[in-house]
C-alpha positions in Angstrom: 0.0 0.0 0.0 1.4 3.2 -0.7 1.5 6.4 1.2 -1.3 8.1 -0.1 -3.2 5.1 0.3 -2.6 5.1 3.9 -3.3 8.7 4.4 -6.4 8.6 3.6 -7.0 5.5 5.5 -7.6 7.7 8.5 -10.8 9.2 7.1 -12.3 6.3 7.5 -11.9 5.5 10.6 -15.1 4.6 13.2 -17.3 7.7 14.1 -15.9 9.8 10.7 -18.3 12.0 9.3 -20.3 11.2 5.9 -18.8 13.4 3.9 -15.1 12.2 3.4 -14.4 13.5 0.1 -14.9 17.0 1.4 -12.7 16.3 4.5 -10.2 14.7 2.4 -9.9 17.8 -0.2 -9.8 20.7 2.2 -7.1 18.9 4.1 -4.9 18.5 0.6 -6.0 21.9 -0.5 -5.3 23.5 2.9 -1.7 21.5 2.8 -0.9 22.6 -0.5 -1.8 26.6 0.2 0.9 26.2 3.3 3.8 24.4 1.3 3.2 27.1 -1.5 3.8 29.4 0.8 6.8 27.7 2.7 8.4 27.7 -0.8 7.7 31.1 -1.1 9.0 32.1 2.0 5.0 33.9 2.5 5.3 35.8 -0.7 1.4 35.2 -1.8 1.6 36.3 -5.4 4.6 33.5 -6.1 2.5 31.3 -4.1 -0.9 31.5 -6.2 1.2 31.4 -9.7 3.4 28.3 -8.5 -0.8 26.3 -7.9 -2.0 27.9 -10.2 -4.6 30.0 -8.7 -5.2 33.6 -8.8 -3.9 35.8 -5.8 -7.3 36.7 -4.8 -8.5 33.0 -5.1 -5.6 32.1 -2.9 -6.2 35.2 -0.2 -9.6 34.1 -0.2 -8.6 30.3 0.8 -6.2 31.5 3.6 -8.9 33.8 5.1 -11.1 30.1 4.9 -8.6 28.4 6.6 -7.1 30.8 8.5 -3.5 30.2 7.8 -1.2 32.8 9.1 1.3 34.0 6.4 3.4 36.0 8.8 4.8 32.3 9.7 6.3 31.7 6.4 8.2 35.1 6.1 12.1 34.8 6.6 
């Protein structure tokens, strides 16, 4: 079994809620925003081009998952 694999493993685990797909994306979208950011040492408009998003789309996520950019700033 691969890594992935056993990630999400964990969703299903006993007392999970219904939705897993929704759990599962946020989490991977969520992760993604924050190593963008790592990589970018915070900078949000290299951040948004390196995923692909536009910088508003991207401000607009780290608002929704309240990721503080100040902690990615060298």
């Amino acid at each position: 079994m691969d890594v992935f694999s056993e990630a999400v493993d964990r969703y299903f685990s006993p007392g999970t809620d219904a939705r897993i797909l929704s759990a599962i994306l946020r989490d991977i979208e969520k992760t993604v925003i924050m190593k963008a950011l790592e990589r970018t040492c915070g900078n949000r408009v290299a951040a948004a081009k390196m995923i692909g998003v536009h910088r508003n789309t991207l401000s607009s996520k780290i608002r929704k998952y309240h990721i503080d950019v100040g902690g990615f700033k060298r």
